[in-house]
C-alpha positions in Angstrom: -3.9 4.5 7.8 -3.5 7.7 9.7 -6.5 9.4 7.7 -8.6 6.0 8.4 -8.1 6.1 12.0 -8.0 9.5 12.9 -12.0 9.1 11.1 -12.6 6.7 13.7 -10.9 7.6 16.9 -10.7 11.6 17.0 -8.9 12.1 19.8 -5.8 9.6 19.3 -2.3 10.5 19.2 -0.5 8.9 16.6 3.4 8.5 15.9 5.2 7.7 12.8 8.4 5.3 14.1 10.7 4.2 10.8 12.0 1.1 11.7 15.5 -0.3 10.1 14.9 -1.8 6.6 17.4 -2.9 4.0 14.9 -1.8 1.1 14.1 1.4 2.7 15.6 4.7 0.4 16.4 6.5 3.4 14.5 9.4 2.7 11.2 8.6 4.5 11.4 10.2 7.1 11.6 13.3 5.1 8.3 12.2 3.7 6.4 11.7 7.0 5.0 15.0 7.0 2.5 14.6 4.4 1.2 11.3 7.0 -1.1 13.5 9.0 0.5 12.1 11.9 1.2 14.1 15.1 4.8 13.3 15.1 7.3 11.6 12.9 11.0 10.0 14.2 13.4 7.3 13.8 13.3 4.3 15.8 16.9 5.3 17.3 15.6 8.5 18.7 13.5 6.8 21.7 13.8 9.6 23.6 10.8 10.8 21.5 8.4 7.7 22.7 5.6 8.5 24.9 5.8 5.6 27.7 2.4 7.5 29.9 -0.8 8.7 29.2 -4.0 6.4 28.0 -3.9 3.3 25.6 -1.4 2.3 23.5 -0.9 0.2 21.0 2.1 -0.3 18.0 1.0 -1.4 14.8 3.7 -2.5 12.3 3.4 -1.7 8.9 6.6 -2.6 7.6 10.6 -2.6 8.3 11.9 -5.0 10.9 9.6 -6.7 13.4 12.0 -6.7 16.0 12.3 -3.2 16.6 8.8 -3.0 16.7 8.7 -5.4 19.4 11.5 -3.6 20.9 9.5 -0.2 21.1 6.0 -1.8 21.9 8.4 -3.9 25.1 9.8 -0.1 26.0 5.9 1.8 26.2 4.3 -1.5 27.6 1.9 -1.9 24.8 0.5 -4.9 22.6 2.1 -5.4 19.0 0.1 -5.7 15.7 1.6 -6.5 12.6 0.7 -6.6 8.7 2.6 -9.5 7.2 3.1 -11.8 4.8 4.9 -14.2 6.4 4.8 -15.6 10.1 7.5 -14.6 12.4 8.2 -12.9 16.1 4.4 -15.1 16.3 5.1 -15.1 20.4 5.7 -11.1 20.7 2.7 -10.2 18.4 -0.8 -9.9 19.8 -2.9 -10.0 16.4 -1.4 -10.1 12.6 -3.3 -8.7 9.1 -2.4 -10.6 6.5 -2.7 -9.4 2.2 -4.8 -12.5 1.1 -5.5 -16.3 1.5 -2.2 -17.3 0.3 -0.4 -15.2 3.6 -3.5 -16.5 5.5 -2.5 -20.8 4.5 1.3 -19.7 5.4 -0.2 -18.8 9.1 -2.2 -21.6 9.4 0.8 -23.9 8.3 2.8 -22.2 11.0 0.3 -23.6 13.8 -0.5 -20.4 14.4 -4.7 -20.2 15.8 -7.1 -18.8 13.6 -7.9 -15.8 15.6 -4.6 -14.7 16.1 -4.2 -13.6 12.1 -6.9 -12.1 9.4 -7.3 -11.3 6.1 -7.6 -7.7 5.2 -6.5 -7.1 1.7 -3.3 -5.2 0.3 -2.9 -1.7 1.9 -0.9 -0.4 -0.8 -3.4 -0.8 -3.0 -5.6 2.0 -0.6 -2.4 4.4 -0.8 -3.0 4.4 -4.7 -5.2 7.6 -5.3 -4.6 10.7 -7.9 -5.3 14.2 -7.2 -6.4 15.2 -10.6 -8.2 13.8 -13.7 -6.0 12.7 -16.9 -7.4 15.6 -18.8 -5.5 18.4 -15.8 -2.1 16.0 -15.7 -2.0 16.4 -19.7 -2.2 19.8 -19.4 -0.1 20.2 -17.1 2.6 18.2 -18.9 2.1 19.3 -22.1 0.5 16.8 -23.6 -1.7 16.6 -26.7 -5.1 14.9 -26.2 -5.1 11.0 -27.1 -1.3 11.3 -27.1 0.5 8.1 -26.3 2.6 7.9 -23.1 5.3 5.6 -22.7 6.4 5.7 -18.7 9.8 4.6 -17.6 9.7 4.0 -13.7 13.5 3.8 -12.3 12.6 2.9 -8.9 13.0 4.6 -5.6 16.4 3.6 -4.0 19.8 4.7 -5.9 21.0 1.3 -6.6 17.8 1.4 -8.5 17.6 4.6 -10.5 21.0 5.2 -11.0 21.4 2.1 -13.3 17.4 2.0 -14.4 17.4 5.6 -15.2 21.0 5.4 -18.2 19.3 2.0 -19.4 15.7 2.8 -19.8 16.6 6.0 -21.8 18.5 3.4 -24.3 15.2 1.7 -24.4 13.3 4.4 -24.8 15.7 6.1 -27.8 14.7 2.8 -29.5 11.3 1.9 -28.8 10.8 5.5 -30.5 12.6 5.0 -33.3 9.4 2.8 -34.0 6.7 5.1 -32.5 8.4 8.2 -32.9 4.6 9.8 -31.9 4.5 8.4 -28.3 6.0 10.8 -25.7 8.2 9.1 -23.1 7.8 10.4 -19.2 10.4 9.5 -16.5 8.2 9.6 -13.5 10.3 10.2 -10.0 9.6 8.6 -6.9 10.1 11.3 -4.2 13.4 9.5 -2.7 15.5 10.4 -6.2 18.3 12.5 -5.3 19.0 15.1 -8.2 22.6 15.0 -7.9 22.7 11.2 -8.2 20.3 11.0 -10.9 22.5 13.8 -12.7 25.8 11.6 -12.0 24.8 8.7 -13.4 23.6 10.1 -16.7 26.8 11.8 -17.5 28.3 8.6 -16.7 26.5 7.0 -19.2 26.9 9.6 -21.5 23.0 10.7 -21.3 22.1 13.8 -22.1 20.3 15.6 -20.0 18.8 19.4 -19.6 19.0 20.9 -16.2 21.7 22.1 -13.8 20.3 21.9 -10.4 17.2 19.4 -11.5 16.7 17.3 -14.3 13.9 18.2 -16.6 14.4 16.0 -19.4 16.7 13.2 -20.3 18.5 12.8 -24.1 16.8 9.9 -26.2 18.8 10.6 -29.1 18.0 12.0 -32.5 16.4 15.3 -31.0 13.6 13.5 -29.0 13.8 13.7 -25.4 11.7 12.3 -22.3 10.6 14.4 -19.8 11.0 14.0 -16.0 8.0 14.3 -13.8 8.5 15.3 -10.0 5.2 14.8 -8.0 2.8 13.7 -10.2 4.1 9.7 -10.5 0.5 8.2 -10.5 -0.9 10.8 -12.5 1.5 10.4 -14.7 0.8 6.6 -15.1 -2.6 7.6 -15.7 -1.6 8.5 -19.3 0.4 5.8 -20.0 -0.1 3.5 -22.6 2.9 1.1 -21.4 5.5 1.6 -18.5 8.3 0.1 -18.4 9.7 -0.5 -14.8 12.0 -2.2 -12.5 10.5 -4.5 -9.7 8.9 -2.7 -6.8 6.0 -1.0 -5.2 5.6 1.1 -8.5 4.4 -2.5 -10.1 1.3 -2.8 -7.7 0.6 0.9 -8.3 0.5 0.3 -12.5 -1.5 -2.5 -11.6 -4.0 -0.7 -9.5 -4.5 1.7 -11.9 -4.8 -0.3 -14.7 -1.8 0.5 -16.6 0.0 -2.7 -18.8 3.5 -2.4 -17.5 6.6 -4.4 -18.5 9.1 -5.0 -15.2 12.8 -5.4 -16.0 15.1 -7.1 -13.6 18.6 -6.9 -14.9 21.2 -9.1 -12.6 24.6 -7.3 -13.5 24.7 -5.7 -10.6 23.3 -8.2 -8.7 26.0 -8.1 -5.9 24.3 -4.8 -4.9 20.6 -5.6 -4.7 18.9 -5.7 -0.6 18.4 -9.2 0.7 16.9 -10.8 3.5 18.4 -12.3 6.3 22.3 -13.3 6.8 23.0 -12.3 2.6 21.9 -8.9 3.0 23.9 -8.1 5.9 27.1 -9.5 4.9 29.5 -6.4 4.1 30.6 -5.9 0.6 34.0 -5.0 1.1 34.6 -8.6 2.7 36.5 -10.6 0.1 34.7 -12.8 -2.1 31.1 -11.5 -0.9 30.1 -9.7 -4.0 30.6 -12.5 -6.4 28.7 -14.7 -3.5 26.1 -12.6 -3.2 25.6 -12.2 -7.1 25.5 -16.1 -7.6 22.8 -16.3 -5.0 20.9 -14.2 -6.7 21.3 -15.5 -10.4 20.0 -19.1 -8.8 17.2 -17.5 -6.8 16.4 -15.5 -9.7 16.0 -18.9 -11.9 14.1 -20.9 -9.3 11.2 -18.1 -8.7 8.2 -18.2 -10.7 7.6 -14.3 -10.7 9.7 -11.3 -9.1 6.6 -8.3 -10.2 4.3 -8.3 -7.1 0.7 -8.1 -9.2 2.3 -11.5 -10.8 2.8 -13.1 -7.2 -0.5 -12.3 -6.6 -2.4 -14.0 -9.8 0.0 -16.8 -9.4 0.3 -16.2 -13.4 2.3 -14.0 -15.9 0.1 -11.0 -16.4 2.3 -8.4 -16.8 6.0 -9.3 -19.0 8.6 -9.8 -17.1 12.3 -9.9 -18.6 14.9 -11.1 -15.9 18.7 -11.8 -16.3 21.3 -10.4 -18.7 20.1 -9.0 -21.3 20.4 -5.6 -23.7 18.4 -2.6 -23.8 17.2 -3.7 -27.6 15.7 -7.3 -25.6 13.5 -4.6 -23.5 12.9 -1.9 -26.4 11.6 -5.2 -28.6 9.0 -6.4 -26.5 8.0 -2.9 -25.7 7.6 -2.5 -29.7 5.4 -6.1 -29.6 3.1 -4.9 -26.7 2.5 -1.5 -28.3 1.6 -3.1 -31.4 -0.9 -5.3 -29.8 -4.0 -3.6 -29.0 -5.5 -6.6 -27.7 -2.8 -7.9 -25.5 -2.9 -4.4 -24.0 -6.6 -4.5 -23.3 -5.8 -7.9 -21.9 -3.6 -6.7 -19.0 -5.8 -4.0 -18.4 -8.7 -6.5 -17.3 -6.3 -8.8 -15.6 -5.0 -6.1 -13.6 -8.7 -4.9 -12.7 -9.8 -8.1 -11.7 -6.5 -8.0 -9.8 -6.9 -5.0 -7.6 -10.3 -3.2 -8.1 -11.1 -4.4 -4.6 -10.1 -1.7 -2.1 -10.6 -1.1 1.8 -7.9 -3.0 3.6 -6.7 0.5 5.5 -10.6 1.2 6.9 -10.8 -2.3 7.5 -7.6 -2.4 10.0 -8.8 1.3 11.5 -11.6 0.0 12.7 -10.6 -3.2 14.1 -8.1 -0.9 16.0 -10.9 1.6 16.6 -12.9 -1.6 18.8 -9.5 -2.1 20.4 -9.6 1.2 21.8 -13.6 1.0 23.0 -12.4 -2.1 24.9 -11.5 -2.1 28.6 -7.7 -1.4 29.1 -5.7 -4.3 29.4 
């Protein structure tokens, strides 16, 4: 967004605010740098707003709509939002919706036609790799034509400190079948080494590196190697990843890449909600096991949990949700690989799915009108 407008508007200031989120990692401010943006902070350090100067405007692009009301309230601005769903309707000036399902939930809501639009996924625009497939082999080793399995833990520590011990048991076996196909464990940027590290020697994972992990123990000699920094790239050469629900889905799927998504509800109680669940404390009696029965029913009374799935509206990619063991994972993985056809399958599906790109330039230049307008 900040590349798209800044092509637009050239001499804008533009802020990065990270607004409270219960799915955030907490790292992202750490990660604002590489935005472009002039300057990066937390909402709670609103001593860092500019309230003067020419037009303003806040655009929300996730986290919680009211503090983004809150801070467009403080610098007397108007509020845009991207969103799925309807809500703060009276405090936002214009929303951009995904796609013509997000569009029918506005229009159910009452809400006038030319208050919301349709702009496509912006995640999808964010999915770009700096090098070709031939340069990321090289880079990591790997043989030309070599099959890559890619195990995606996910990018918050309730995530990758129980994906990360599991997916190397499902690794260990799926290559016990297909003992040629390398096995990558792609980072998010947000993994902290010294959790990561914890919760492999807690699980009795073996693993080489002190201060960083380089590769994790599959067993029997063969190991999978950790990737810092080159997640998409990595993807690139995959074959089949295997992952846990999240924006990683929607980036397999926008690069074509048959992926299966594992949601495994044992430690359900610790999963990020919305609303009222997600806030209640953990330590209060009785909360954990109420929290983890929510989420076993609402887990068996949604149709799909993997995002590229919500979209279709149909099972494209496998999706394997419950309690289960790592040999339930490592057999369909074995299936999948097996099936050249399936995998081509997916591969269309997911290109029908998400080849269509633009939603960022699209919003940049509604908000580059805005500011050709007279002030308000």
């Amino acid at each position: 967004m900040v590349r798209e407008i800044r092509s637009r508007i050239w001499n804008c200031r533009i802020s990065v605010v990270i607004l409270p989120c219960q799915y955030a990692s907490g790292e992202e401010l750490a990660l604002c740098g590489e935005t472009g943006a002039d300057r990066c902070f937390r909402i709670g350090d609103m001593s860092a707003v500019e309230t003067s100067g020419g037009k303003k405007l806040v655009l929300r692009l996730g986290g919680d709509l009211f503090f983004a009301a809150c801070l467009a309230k403080k610098i007397g601005a108007p509020m845009w939002a991207y969103s799925g769903r309807p809500g703060w309707n009276r405090l936002v000036e214009r929303f951009f919706v995904p796609d013509g399902d997000a569009a029918r939930r506005f229009a159910i809501s009452g809400l006038p036609k030319g208050k919301y639009e349709a702009i496509g996924h912006l995640a999808l625009d964010s999915v770009a790799v700096n090098e070709s497939e031939e340069e990321t082999r090289e880079i990591l080793g790997l043989q030309p034509g070599e099959p890559v399995i890619s195990c995606l833990t996910g990018s918050r520590p309730v995530e990758y400190c129980n994906a990360a011990p599991f997916l190397a048991r499902v690794a260990s076996l799926v290559t016990q079948k297909f003992p040629d196909h390398r096995v990558l464990f792609p980072l998010a940027p947000t993994v902290r080494d010294d959790l990561l590290q914890q919760a492999l020697d807690e699980a009795g994972i073996e693993r080489i590196g002190t201060s960083r992990v380089h590769s994790i123990g599959l067993g029997e000699g063969r190991w999978g190697t950790v990737v810092r920094g080159r997640s998409l790239e990595s993807l690139v050469c995959s074959k089949l990843a295997i992952a846990v629900p999240g924006t990683n889905n929607l980036q397999a799927a926008a690069l074509y890449v048959p992926f299966i998504m594992i949601l495994p509800l044992d430690k359900a109680d610790e999963f990020p909600l919305d609303g009222l669940p997600g806030l209640l404390p953990l330590w209060l009696p009785g909360v954990r096991k109420l929290k983890k029965d929510y989420i076993v029913r609402l887990n068996e009374r949604t149709d799909f949990v993997s995002l590229p799935n919500k979209m279709a509206k149909k099972m494209i990619a496998p999706e394997i949700r419950g309690f289960f063991k790592a040999e339930d994972v490592a057999a369909k993985a074995v299936s999948l690989l097996g099936d050249e056809a399936e995998l081509k399958r997916i591969q269309r599906a997911f290109w029908e799915l998400t080849h269509e790109r633009g939603a960022s330039a699209a919003l940049a230049s509604r908000i580059a009108d805005w500011a050709k307008g007279p002030p308000k």
